[in-house]
Each structure stands twice: as structure tokens, then as C-alpha cells.
C-alpha positions in Angstrom: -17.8 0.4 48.6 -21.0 1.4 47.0 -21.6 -0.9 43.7 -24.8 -0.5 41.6 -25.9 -0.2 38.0 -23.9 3.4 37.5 -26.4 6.9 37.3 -23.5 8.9 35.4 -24.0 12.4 36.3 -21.5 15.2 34.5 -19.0 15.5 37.0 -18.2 11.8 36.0 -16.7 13.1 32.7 -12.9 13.9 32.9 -12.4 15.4 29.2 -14.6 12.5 27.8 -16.6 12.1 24.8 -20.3 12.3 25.7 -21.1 10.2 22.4 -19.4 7.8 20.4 -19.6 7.2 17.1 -19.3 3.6 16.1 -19.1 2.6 11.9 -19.5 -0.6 11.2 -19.0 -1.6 8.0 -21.0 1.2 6.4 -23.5 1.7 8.6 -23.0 4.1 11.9 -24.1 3.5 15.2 -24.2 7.2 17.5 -23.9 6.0 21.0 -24.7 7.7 24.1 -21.7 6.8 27.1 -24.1 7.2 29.5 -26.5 4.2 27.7 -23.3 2.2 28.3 -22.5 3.6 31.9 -25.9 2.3 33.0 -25.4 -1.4 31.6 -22.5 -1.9 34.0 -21.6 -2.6 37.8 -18.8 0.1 38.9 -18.1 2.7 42.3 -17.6 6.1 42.3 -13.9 5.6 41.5 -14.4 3.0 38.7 -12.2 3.6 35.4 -14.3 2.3 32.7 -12.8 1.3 29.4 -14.5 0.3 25.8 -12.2 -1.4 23.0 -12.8 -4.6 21.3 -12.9 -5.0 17.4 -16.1 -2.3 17.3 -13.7 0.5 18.6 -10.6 -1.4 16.3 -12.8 -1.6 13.1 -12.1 -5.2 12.8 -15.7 -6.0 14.0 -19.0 -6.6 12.2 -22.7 -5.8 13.0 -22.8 -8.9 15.1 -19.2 -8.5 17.2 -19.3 -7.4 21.0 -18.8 -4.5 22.4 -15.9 -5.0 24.8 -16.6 -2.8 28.1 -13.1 -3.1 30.6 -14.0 -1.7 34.3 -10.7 -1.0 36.4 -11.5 -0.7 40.6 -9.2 -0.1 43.7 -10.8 -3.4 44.8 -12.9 -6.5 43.5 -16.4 -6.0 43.6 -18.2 -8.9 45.8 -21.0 -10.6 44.1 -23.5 -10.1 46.7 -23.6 -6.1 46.0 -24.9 -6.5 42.7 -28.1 -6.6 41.0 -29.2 -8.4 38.6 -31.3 -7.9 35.5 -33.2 -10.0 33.3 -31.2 -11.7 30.5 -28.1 -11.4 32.2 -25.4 -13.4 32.6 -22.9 -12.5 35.1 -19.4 -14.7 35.9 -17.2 -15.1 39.2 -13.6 -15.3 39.8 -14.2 -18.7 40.3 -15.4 -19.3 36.6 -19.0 -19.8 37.8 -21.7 -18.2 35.5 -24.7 -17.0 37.5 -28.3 -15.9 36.9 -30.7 -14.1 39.4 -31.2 -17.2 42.0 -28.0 -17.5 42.6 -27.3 -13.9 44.7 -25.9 -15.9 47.8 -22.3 -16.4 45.9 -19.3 -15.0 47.9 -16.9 -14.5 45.1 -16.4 -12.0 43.0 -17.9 -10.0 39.9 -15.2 -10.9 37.0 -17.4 -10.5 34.0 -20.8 -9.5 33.1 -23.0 -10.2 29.6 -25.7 -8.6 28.1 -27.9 -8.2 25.0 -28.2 -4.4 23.8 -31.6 -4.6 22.0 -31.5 -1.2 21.2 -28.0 -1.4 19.1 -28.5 -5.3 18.3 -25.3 -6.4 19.5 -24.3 -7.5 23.3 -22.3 -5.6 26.0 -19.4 -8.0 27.3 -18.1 -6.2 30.4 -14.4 -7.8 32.2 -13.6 -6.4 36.1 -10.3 -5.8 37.1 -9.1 -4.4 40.3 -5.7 -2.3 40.5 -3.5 -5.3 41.8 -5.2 -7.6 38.9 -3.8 -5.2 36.4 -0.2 -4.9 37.9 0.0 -8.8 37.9 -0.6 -8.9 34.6 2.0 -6.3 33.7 4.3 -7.9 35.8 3.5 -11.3 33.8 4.2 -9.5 30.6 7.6 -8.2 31.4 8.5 -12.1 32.9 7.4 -13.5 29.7 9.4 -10.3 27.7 12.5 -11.9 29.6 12.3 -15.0 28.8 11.7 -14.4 25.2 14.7 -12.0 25.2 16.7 -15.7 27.0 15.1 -18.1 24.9 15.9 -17.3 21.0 16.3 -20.9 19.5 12.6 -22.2 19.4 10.8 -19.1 17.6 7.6 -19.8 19.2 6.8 -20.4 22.7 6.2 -23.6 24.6 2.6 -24.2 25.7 3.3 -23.4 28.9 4.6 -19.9 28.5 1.3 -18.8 27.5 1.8 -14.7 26.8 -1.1 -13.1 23.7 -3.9 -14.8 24.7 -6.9 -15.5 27.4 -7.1 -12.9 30.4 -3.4 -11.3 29.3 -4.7 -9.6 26.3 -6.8 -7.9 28.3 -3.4 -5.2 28.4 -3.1 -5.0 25.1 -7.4 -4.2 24.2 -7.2 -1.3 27.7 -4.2 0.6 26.1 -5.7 0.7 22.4 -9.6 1.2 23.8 -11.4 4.7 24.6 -11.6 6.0 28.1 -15.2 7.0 28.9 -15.0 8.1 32.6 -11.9 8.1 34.7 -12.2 9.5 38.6 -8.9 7.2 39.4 -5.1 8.6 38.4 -3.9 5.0 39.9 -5.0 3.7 36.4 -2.8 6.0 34.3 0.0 5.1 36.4 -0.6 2.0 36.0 -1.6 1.7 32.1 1.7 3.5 31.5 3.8 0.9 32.4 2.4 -1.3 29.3 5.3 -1.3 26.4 2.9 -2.0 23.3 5.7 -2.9 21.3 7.0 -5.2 23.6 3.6 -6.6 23.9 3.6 -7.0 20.3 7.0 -8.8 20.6 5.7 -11.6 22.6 2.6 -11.5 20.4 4.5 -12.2 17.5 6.8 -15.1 19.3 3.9 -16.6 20.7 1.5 -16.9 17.4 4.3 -18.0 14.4 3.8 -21.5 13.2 6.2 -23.8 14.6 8.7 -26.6 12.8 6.4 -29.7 14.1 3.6 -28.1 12.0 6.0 -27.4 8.7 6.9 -31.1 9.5 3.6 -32.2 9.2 2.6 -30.4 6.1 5.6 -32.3 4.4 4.9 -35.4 5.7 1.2 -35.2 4.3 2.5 -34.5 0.8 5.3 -37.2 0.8 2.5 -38.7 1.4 0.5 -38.1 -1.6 -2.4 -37.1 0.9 -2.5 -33.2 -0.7 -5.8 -32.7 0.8 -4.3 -32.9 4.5 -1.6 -31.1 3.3 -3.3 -28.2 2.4 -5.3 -28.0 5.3 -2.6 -27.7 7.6 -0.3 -25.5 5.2 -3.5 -22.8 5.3 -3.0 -23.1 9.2 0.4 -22.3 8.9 0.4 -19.7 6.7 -2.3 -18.2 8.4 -0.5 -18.1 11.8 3.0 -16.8 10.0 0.1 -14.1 8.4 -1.2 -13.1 12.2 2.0 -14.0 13.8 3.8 -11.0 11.1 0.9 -8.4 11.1 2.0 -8.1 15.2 5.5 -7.6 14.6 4.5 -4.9 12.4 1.9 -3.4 15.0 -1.5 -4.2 14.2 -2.8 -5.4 17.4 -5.4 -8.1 17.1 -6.7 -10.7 19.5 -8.3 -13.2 17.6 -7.2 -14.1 14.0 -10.5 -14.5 12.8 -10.1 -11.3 11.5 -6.7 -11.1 9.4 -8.1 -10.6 6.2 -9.6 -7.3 7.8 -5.8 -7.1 9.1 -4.1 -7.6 5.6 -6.2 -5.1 4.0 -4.7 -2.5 6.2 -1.0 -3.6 6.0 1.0 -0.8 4.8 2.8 -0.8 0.9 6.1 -1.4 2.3 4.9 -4.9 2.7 1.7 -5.1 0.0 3.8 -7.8 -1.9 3.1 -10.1 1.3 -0.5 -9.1 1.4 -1.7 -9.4 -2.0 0.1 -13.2 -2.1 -1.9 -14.4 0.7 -5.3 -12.6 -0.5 -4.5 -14.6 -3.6 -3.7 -17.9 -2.2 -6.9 -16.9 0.1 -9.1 -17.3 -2.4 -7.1 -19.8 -4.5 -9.2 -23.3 -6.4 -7.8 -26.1 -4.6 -10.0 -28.8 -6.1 -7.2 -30.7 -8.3 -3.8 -32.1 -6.8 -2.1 -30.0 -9.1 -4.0 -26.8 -7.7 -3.1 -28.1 -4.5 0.2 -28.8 -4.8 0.7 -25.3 -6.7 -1.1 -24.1 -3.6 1.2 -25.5 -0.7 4.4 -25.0 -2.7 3.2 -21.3 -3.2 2.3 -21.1 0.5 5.4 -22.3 1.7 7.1 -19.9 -0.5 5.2 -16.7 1.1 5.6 -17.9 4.6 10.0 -18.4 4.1 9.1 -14.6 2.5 7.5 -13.7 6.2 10.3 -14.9 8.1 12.7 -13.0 5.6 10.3 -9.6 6.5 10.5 -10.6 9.8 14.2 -10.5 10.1 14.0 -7.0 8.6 11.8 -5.4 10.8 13.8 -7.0 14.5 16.8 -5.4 12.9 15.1 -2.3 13.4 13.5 -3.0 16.6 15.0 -2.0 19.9 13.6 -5.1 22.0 15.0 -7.7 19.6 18.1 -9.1 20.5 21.0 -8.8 18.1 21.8 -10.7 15.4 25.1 -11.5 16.2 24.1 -12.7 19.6 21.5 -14.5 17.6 24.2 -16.4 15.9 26.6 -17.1 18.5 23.9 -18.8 20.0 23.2 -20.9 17.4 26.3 -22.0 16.9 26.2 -23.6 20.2 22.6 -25.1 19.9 23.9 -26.5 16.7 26.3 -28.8 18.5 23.6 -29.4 21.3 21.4 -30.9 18.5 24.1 -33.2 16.6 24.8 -34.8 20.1 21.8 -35.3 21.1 20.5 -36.7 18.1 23.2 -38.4 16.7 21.3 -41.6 15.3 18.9 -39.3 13.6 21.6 -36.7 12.5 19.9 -35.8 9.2 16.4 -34.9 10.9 17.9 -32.8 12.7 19.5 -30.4 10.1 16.2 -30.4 8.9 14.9 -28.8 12.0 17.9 -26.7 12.9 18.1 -25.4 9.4 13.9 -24.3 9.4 14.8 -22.5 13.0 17.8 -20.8 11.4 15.7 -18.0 9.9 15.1 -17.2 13.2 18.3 -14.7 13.4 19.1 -14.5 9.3 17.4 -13.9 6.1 19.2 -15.8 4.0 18.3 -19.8 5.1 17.3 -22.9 2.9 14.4 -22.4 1.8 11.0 -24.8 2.9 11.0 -26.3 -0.7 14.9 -27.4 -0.4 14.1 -28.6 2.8 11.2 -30.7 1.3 13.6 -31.9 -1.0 15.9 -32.8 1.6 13.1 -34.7 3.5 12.5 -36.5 0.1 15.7 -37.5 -0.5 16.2 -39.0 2.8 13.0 -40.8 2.8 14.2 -42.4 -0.4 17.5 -43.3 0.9 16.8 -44.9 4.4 
């Protein structure tokens, strides 16, 4: 296989744009494909993708572009060349520079500054079998969301949404700038965005240990602790949501961007969380009014929530949903029979996983307080 820095020529161009145009912010950026062609390592029957928050409009004068290049088969290390400033990283995780050309792994990811543009080029390298593992992943973890309903988020180990997997998720929504290869439309059909936005949503929403330890802080008096962790929470019920309603994105660093493009059917949520965004939290008072308020909009998520999975085809039913729970509920008073009342409190908080009408997280907090004073 012949790799090299690519020389597009225009029979590369299957129906392509020969120039993007990039806005960022207010400013726009006319790029030539073939400037980006010519930063990257690909063959004749490379698929090369660019996405990433510049081709979103998440992204800022500073952000990446993402550049994805899809090949029948890895490309070794040893046929490329490198160029000055360039960082280049193997399938073994090690990140190489021009004296190290003797490396017998293989090209997984390349880096490079675009002085012309003033942000960098980050290019990932898949080969066809990479992809279909990945979709084969995502339809495993689909599965075992679709078995596992009690615990609303997933367990560490059942990591779906993030690292190397969103990788899926940034092809399907990025621009195809030359395509010679049909195996990568029959394999990029097989992704199910909503389904990936599913998982995206079960894998990012706050979980009861974190609600637990917002409480604890304010029984506690200690309202500044309590406020940092309740603007974690709300902000992973925030990213958590904004998938569930399909707007894709891979880092929550960017959810305000997200929020301000959340549609009127759900602007109530929105304009709550830009106010509580920018909310003084200097006195307690502020704060408590701030992580009572928060607590609030986040119950007001998980009501939304329920809403929209009653209209989605890959969310189990709600009646399943119940029946379910009805059995975990006797799981939980048996096996924590000497703490019986802690855990209500936690099967009551995963209830509003199948229903929208639940105790809400300041009756739980009174709950909590009323057993603290009691024991």
C-alpha cells in the first residue's frame, strides 16, 4: 500500500466540495480541501472525514479541526514521513517525533499546527475492521442498556460516549471530503444515531451517589461544597438531556453553546439553567436558593426525560419499566434491611427513571433530614 502525504488530483472528488466554508463565531475561514488533503497520511482508497466542533459550530477560533481517515488496512508507521512540528501517535499510545522512524506499529493519530488558519489539524486512523468493532461495541452496550433499566447511568466499566467510541458518533455528523471506498458507506450505515444518542444520554446523567453527596454537604452546613457538586450535577443532567433530545456533543465544555440551540418546546429548561449559570452565589442564602433551585430543574429534566422515551422507539416501555421495579424494590429491602430507610431514599431518586411523577429531590432532602435527626 502506497502511504504518503496525499497530492489530491480531481478524480479524488466523488461529488465533494472543493472548498469549505468554516464560521467561527463571526469570522469565516474559506478552506481549500486539498490544503487539508496534503496535511494528512492516506492511500489511494482512503475515506477522509472532517467533523469536530469547527464543522458542529460548537467550536471557537482556538478548537481543532478534527480530520477522521478510514483505510482497508492500518497504515505501518515506517511508510510515513514526517514533518517538522509534528507529532504523530501509535496504536501502542506512543507519541513519536522524526528520530523515532524505526517503530513497527501503527499510524493511529497525527497532530499539527495550521499556521496559515491559526488552529491545529488533529487527524485519527481507522481501518475498516476498527470501525466495525466499534459498531459492534455500540450495539453490545445498546443491549445491555435495553437489560439493565434500574441504575439510570452506567457502571464505570460499561464505558459507551466517550474516548475512541465517539469517534462513530463525530464520522456520521462530519463532511466527507474524498471517498474512493463504498466499504465505508456500508459500513457508516449501520450506525443508529439515535441509538447512539440513547447510550449517550444513560451514560452522562448524574447518578444517586452524587445527589447523595450534594445533601450530605448541606446537612452539613458546608453550602460551599454543596454547590460545587450540585453545578456538577446539574450540568451532567443538562448534557446528559441535550442527547436525549439529539444534539450530539462530545465534550460538555460546550453546553451553554448546546442550550442556546435547544428548541422552544423545552426553552423553560434552558432559560432556568442559563439563569442559575450565571447566578451570585457569594451568601449562604444565595447558595442555598441556588442548590434548592438546581435540584428543582434537574427533577424538571428527569420529568422531560420521561416524556421524550415515551416517544422514542429504542426505550423500553414503561410498563416493563415498572414491573421491574417492583421486583428491584424487594431486592433492595432485603438486602438492606438494617438500613431500610436509606434505601427508599435511593430507590425513590431511581424511580423517575420509568415515571414522571416521583418525590421530588427536596422531599427527599427532607426525608434525609428527618432521619438524620431521628437516628
Amino acid at each position: 500500500m502506497k502511504v504518503s502525504k496525499y497530492e489530491p488530483d480531481e478524480g479524488n472528488f466523488i461529488n465533494m466540495e472543493k472548498n469549505i466554508e468554516l464560521k467561527i463565531r463571526n469570522e469565516i475561514f474559506n478552506i481549500d480541501t486539498k490544503d487539508i488533503l496534503q496535511r494528512i497520511y492516506a492511500s489511494e482508497d482512503s475515506t477522509i472525514v472532517i467533523c469536530g466542533t469547527l464543522i458542529t459550530g460548537y467550536g471557537n477560533r482556538y478548537s481543532d479541526l478534527d480530520v477522521h481517515v478510514i483505510t482497508e488496512k492500518p497504515i505501518p508507521i515506517t511508510q510515513t514521513v514526517f514533518e517538522h512540528n509534528e507529532w504523530v501517535q501509535d496504536y501502542d499510545g506512543n507519541y513519536l517525533k522524526s528520530f523515532s522512524l524505526q517503530n513497527n506499529s501503527f499510524l493511529k493519530s497525527s497532530w499539527n499546527y495550521w499556521q496559515k488558519f491559526g488552529f491545529a489539524v488533529d487527524v485519527k486512523y481507522w481501518s475498516h475492521c476498527s470501525l466495525k468493532k466499534l459498531l459492534d461495541k455500540m450495539q453490545f452496550d445498546y443491549d445491555y442498556a435495553q437489560n439493565n433499566v434500574g441504575y439510570l447511568r452506567f457502571p464505570q466499566y460499561m464505558v459507551y460516549g466517550i474516548g475512541d467510541n465517539t469517534v462513530l458518533s463525530k464520522i456520521y455528523d462530519g463532511m466527507v471530503i474524498k471517498s474512493a471506498n463504498q466499504k465505508y458507506y456500508e459500513i457508516i450505515k449501520r450506525f443508529d444515531r439515535s441509538k447512539y444518542c440513547y447510550l449517550a444520554y444513560r451514560y452522562h446523567m448524574p447518578s444517586y451517589n452524587e445527589y447523595r453527596d450534594i445533601i450530605g454537604s448541606f446537612l452539613d452546613k458546608d453550602y460551599t461544597n454543596s454547590v460545587r457538586m450540585t453545578e456538577n450535577y446539574s450540568e451532567l443532567a443538562m448534557w446528559s438531556f441535550s442527547h436525549l433530545l439529539g444534539y450530539v456533543t462530545t465534550n460538555r465544555k460546550w453546553i451553554m453553546e448546546v442550550v442556546d440551540r435547544i428548541t422552544p418546546d423545552f426553552g423553560s429548561i434552558a432559560a432556568e439553567y442559563k439563569a442559575l449559570n450565571y447566578m451570585e452565589k457569594t451568601t449562604d442564602r444565595n447558595k442555598i436558593d441556588y442548590i434548592k433551585r438546581s435540584l428543582n430543574l434537574v427533577d424538571d429534566i428527569f420529568r422531560q426525560s420521561f416524556i421524550v422515551k415515551q416517544k422514542d422507539p429504542t426505550v423500553y416501555n414503561t410498563n416493563i419499566l415498572k414491573i421491574y421495579w417492583n421486583e428491584k424494590k424487594m431486592i433492595f429491602d432485603k438486602k438492606f434491611i438494617d438500613v431500610k430507610n436509606y434505601s427508599q431514599f435511593e430507590f425513590e431518586w431511581h424511580k423517575r427513571t420509568y415515571q414522571d411523577c416521583f418525590i421530588s429531590s427536596a422531599d427527599l432532602m427532607i426525608m434525609h433530614e428527618k432521619t438524620n435527626l431521628n437516628s
